[in-house]
C-alpha positions as CSV (number, residue, x, y, z in Angstrom):
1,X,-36.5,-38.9,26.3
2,X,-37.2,-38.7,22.5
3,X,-38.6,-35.4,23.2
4,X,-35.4,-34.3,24.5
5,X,-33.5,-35.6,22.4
6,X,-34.9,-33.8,19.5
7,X,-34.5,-30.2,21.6
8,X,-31.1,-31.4,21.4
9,X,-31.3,-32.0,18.0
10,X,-32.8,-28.7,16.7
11,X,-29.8,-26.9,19.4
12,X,-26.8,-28.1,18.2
13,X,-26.2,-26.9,14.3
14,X,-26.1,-23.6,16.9
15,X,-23.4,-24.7,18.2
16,X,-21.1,-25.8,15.5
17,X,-18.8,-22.6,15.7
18,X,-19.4,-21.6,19.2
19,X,-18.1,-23.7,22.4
20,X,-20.9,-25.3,24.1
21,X,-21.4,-24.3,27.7
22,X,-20.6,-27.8,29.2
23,X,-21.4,-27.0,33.3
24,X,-24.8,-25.4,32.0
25,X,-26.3,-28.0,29.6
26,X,-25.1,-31.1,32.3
27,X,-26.9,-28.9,34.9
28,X,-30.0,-27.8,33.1
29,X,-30.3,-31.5,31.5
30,X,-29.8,-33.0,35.1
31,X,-32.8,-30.6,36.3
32,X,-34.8,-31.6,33.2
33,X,-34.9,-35.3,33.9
34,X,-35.2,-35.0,37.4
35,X,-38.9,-33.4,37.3
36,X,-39.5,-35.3,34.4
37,X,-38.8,-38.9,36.5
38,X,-40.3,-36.8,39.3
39,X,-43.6,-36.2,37.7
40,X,-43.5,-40.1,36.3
41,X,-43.3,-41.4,39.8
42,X,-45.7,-39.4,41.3
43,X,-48.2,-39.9,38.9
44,X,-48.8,-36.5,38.0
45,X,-47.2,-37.2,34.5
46,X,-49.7,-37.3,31.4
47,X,-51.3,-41.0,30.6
48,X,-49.8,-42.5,27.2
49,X,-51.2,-45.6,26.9
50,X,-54.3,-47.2,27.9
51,X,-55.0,-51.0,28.3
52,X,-58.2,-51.5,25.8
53,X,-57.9,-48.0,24.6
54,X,-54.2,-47.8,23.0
55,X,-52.6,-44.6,22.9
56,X,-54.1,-41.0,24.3
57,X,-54.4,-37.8,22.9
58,X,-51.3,-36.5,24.7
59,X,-49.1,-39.5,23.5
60,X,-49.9,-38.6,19.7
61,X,-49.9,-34.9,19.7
62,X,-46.6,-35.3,21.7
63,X,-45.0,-37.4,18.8
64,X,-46.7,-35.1,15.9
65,X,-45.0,-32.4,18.3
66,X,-41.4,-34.2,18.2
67,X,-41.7,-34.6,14.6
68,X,-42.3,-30.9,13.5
69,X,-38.9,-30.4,15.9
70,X,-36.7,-33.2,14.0
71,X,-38.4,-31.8,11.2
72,X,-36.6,-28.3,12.2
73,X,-33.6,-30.2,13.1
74,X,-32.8,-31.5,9.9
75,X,-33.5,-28.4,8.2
76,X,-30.9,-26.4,10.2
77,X,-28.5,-29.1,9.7
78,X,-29.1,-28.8,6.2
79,X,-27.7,-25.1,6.1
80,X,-25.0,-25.7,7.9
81,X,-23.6,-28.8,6.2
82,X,-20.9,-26.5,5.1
83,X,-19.5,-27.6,8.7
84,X,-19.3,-31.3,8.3
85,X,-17.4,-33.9,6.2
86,X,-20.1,-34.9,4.0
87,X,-20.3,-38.3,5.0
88,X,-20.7,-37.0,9.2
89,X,-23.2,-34.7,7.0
90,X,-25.1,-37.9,5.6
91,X,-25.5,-40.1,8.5
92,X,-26.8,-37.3,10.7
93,X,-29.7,-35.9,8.0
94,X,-30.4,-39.8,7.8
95,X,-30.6,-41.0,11.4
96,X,-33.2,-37.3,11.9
97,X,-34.9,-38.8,9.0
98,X,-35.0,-42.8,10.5
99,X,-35.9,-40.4,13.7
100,X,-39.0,-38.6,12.1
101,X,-40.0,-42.4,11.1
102,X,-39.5,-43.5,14.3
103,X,-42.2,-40.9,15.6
104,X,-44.6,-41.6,13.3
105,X,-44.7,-45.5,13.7
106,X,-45.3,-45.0,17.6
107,X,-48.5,-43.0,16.6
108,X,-49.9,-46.0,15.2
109,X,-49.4,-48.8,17.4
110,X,-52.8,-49.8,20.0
111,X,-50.9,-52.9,20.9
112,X,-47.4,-52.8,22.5
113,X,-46.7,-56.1,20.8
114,X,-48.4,-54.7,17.6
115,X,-46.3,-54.4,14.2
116,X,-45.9,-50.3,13.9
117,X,-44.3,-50.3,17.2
118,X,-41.9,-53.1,16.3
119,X,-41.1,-51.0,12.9
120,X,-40.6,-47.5,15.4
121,X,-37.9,-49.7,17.8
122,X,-36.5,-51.1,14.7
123,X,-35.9,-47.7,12.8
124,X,-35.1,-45.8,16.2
125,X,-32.3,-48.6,16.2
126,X,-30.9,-47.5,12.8
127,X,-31.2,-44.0,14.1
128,X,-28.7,-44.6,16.9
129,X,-26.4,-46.5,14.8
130,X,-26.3,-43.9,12.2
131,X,-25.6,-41.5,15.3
132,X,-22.9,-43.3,16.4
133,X,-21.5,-43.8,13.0
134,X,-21.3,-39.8,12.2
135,X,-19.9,-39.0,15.7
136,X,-18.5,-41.9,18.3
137,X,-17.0,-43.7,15.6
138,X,-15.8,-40.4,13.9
139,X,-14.5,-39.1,17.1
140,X,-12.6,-42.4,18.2
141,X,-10.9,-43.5,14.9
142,X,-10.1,-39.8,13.2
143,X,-10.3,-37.5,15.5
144,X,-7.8,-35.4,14.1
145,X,-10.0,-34.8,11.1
146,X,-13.4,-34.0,13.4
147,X,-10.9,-31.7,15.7
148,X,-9.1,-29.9,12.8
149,X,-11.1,-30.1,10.1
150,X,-12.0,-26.2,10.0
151,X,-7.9,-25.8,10.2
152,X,-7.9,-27.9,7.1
153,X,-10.1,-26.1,5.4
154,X,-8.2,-22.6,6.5
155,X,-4.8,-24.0,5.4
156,X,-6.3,-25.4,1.6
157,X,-7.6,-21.3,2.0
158,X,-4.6,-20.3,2.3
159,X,-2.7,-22.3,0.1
160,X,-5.3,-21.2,-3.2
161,X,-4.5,-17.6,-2.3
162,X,-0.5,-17.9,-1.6
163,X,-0.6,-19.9,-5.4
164,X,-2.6,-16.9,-6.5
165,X,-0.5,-13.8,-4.9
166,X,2.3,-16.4,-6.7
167,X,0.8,-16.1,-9.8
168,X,0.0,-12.5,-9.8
169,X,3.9,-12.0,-8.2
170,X,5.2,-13.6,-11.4
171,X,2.4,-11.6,-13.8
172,X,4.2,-8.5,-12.2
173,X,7.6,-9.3,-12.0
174,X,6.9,-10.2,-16.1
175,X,5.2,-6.5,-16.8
176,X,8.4,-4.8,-14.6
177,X,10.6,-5.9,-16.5
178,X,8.7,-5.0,-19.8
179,X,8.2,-1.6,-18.4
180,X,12.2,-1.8,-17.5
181,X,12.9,-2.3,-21.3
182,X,10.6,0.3,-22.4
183,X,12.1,3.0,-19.9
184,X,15.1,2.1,-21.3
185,X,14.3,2.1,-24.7
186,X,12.3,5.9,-24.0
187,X,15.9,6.7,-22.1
188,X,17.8,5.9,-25.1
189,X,16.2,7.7,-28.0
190,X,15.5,10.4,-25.9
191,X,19.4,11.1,-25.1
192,X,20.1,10.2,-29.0
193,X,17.2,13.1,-30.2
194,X,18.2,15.4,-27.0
195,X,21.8,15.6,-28.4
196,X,21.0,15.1,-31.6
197,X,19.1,19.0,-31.2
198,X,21.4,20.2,-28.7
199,X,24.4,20.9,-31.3
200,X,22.1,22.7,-33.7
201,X,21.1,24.7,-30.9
202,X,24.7,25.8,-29.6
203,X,25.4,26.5,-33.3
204,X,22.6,29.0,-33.2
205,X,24.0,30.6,-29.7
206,X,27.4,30.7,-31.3
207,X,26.0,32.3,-34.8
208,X,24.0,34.7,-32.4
209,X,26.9,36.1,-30.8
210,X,28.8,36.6,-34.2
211,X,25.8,38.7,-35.7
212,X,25.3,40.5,-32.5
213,X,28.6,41.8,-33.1
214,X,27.9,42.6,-36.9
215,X,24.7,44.5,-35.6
216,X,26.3,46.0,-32.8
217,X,29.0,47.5,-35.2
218,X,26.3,49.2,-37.5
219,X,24.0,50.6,-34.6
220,X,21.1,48.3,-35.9
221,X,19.5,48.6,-32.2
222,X,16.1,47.1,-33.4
223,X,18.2,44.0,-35.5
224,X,19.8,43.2,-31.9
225,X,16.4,43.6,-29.7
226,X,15.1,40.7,-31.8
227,X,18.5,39.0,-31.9
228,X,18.2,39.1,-27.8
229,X,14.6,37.5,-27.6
230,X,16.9,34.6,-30.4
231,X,19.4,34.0,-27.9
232,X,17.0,33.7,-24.3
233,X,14.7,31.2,-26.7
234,X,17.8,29.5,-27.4
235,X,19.6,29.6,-24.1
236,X,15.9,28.2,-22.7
237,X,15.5,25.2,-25.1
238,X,19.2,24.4,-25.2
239,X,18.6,24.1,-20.6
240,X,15.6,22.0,-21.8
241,X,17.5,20.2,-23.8
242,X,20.4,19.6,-21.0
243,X,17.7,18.8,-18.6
244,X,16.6,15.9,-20.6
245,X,19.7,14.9,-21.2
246,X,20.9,15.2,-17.7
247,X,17.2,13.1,-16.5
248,X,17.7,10.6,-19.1
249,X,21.1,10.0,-17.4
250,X,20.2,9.8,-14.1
251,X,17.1,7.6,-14.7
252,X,19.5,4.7,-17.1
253,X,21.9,4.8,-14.0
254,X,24.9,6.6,-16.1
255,X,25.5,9.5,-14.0
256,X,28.7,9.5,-12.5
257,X,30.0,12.0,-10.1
258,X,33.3,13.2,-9.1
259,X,32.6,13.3,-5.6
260,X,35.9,14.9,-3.7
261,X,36.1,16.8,-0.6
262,X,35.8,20.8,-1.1
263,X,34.9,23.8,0.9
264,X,31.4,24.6,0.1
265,X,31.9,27.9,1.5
266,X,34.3,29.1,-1.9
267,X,32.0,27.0,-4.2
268,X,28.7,28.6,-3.4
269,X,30.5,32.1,-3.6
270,X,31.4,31.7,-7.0
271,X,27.7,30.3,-7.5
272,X,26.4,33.6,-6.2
273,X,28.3,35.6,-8.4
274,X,26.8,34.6,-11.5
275,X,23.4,34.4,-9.9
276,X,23.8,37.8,-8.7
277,X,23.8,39.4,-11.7
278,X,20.7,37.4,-12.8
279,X,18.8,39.1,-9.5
280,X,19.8,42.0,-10.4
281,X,18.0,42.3,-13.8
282,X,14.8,41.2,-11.8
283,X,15.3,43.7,-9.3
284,X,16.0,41.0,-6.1
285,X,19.0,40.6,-3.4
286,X,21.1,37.8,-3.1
287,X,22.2,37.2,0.7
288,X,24.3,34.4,1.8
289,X,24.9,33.8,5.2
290,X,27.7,31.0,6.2
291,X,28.7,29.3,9.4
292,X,31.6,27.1,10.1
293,X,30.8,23.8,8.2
294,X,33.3,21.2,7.7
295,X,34.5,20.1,3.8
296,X,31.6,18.1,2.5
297,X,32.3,15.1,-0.3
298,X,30.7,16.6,-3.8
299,X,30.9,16.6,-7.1
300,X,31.5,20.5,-8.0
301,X,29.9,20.4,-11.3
302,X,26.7,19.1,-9.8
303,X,26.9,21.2,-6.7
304,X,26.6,23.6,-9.3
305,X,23.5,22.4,-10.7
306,X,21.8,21.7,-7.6
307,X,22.5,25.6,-6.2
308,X,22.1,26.9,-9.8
309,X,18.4,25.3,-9.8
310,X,17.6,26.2,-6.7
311,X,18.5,30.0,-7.1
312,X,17.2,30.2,-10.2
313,X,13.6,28.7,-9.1
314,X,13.6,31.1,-6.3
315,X,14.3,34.1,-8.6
316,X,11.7,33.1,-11.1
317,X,8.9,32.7,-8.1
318,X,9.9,35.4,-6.0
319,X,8.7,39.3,-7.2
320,X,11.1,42.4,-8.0
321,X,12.1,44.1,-4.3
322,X,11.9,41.1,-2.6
323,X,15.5,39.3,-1.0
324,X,16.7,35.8,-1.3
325,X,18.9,34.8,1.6
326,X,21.5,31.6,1.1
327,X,22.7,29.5,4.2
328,X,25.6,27.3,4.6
329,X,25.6,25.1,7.7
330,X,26.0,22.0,9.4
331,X,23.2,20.0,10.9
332,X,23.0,16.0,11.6
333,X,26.3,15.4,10.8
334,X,26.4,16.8,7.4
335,X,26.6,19.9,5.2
336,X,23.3,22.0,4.3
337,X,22.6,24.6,2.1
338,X,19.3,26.1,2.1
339,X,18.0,29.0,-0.3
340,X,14.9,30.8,1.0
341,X,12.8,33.4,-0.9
342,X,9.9,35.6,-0.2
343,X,7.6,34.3,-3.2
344,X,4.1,33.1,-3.4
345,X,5.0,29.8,-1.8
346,X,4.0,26.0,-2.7
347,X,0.5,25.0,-1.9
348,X,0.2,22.0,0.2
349,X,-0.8,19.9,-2.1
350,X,1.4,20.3,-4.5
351,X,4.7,19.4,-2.2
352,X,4.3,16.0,-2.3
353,X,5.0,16.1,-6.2
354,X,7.2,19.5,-7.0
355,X,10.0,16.6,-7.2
356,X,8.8,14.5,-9.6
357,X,9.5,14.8,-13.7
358,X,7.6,17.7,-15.5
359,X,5.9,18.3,-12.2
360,X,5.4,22.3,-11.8
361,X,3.9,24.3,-8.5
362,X,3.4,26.9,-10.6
363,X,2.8,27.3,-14.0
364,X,4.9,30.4,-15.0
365,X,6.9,32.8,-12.6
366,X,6.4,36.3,-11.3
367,X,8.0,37.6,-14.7
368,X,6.2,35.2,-17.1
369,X,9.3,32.5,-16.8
370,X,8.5,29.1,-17.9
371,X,9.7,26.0,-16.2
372,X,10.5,22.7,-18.0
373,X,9.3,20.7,-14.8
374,X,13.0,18.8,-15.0
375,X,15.0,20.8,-12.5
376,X,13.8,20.1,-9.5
377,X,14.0,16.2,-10.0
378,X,17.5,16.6,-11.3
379,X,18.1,18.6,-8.1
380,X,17.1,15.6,-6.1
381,X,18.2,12.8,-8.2
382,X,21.7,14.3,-7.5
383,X,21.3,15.3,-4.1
384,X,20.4,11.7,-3.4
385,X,23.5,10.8,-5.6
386,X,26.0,12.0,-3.2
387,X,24.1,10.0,0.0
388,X,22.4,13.5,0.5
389,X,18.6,14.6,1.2
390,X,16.7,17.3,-0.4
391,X,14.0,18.6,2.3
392,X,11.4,21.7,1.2
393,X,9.4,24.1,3.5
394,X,6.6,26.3,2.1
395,X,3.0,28.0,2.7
396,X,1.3,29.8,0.1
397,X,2.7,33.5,-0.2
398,X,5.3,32.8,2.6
399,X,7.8,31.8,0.6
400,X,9.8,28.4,0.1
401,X,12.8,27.1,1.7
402,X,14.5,24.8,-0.2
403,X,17.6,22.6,1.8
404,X,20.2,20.5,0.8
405,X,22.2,17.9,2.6
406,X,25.7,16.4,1.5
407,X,27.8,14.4,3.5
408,X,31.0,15.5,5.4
409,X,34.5,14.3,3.9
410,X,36.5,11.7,5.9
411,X,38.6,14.0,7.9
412,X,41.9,12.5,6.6
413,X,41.5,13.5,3.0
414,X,41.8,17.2,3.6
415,X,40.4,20.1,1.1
416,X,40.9,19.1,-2.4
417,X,39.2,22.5,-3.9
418,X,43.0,23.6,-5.2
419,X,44.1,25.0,-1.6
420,X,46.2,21.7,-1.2
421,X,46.7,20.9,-4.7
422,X,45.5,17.1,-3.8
423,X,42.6,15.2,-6.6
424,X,41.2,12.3,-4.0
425,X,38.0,10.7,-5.8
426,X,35.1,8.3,-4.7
């Protein structure tokens, strides 16, 4: 029985986190016992104990044996006393240590009435008391705490980590809103120094064009070459400027539209016109092709900007001889204009970023243009603005197609472009 018992001992730390198979270990114990008592009552079981003699070879070997298995058992519990209150811990490591005590006082006995085996029934009494004090008595008065204990410990888990994703929640709500201030604070001085240059710079444009005529009146062709490359190096910084301006804007939240409903057909017509003339001096058709689209809700001005952009990215990517073709049509319920262009195309992994601020696919165009890296955010910042979507489509030397989305105008506010004379606003 002590034999077994220690088996059982040395098992169950194994079974601490895993269910025990119930059916199996009542069986297996059953058939245990049975040959045992079989064996007993047969006589074919081992001599223990010999009147005269005292105890047998088999009787101490078997205790020295039991003890190096307790001896095992307490040394697995010890590992996993991670698993256990630590007073279920306590009362278990000391009734395997009574246990072990218990063993080696039964090797010393040659009486039955003798001393050592009084001490081994004394201290296998403690054992079972200790036994009973981690475990029946645990199970009958708490059981809550033996059943739910790991639950416990998973909730007190869980509670460090929710107070630390609080803490770190509250550490970065604190740096947002430092980074909120300094955005702001970039936002501000950069719309103060971005107007602050752009007056000089229309002064130059407007002194250009007074001394282009002086030049122009005394044949000075060299005097207005140079004064030319003035005026594009102005025109391009005062864009930058505008671009800045226009960013700083849209990032602070103070850009406002005049959103009304219009014909996008007559809008992107008078578009083309100027950007015609700007594919012409680069050798590249303009095509627009237009299907029957409803009024769409924009803000002219920045419809403007958005085509404008668009065009003018497509021009500066695309080589002389090639065509850029401009559609107008409807398609999930709102208005699109796309601009395509036979250019060297957007590598893929560059779309996911062509949108963001000073983010370039390219770093100059066919023609040596530079880009500022602004217009393409602006172009989305506003197309997003009206409750739009900007989508792009590209491969590497196929070209790009870029596409707008606006919303349609409610269909009671008719066209407010000046065919009805009307001045709705959102």
């Amino acid at each position: 029985a002590r034999a077994f018992e220690s088996v059982a001992l040395l098992i169950a730390p194994l079974f601490v986190a895993r269910a025990v198979p119930l059916a199996g270990t009542l069986l297996g114990s059953g058939a245990v016992f049975g040959a045992l008592a079989a064996a007993i009552f047969s006589g074919r079981f081992p001599a223990c104990f010999v009147d005269g003699q005292g105890l047998t070879g088999f009787k101490i070997g078997s205790e020295y044996m039991i003890v190096l298995t307790l001896a095992g058992a307490l040394l697995l519990l010890a590992r996993r006393r991670g698993c256990f209150e630590p007073p279920v811990f306590r009362a278990l490591a000391l009734s395997i240590v009574f246990k072990i005590g218990t063993e080696v006082s039964f090797t010393l006995y040659t009486d039955v009435y003798g001393f050592s085996n009084l001490i081994g029934h004394l201290l296998k009494l403690v054992s079972i008391a200790l036994i009973y004090r981690a475990l029946v008595e645990t199970a009958i008065a708490r059981p809550f705490e033996l059943l739910f204990r790991e639950l416990k410990h998973s909730e007190a888990a869980l509670q460090a980590e929710n107070i630390e994703l609080a803490q770190a929640q509250e550490a970065l709500r604190r740096k947002n809103e430092e980074l909120a201030a300094l955005i702001a604070e970039k936002n501000e001085l950069l719309g103060i120094a971005a107007h602050d240059i752009r007056s000089p710079l229309a002064a130059i444009g407007m002194y250009a064009t007074l001394l282009s005529r002086t030049l122009a009146a005394r044949g000075d062709a060299e005097g207005l070459r140079l004064l030319a490359v003035i005026r594009r190096t102005n025109d391009r910084a005062f864009a930058m400027v505008s671009n800045v301006l226009d960013m700083t804007a849209i990032e602070s939240g103070r850009l406002r539209l005049e959103a009304r409903s219009h014909d996008l057909r007559r809008l992107v017509e008078e578009i083309l016109e100027v950007q015609r003339s700007l594919a012409q001096g680069k050798g590249i058709e303009i095509d627009f092709e237009c299907e029957e689209v409803a009024p769409a809700c924009v803000d002219p001005a920045r419809f403007e900007q958005v085509l404008s952009n668009l065009l003018s990215n497509a021009l500066k990517f695309s080589p002389a001889g090639t065509r850029v073709t401009v559609r107008l049509f409807g398609r999930d319920g709102r208005a699109a204009v796309s601009v395509h262009d036979q250019g060297i195309g957007i590598a893929p992994e560059s779309l996911g970023r062509i949108f963001l601020p000073f983010a370039t696919a390219a770093a100059e165009g066919t023609a040596g243009e530079r880009s500022t890296g602004l217009g393409l955010a602006i172009v989305k910042k506003i197309v997003e603005s009206h409750g739009g979507r900007i989508e792009v489509d590209s491969a590497v030397g196929g070209g790009s197609t870029f596409t707008a989305l606006f919303p349609l105008a409610p269909p009671e506010t008719g066209v407010a472009d000046g065919a009805s004379g009307r001045d709705e606003r959102m």
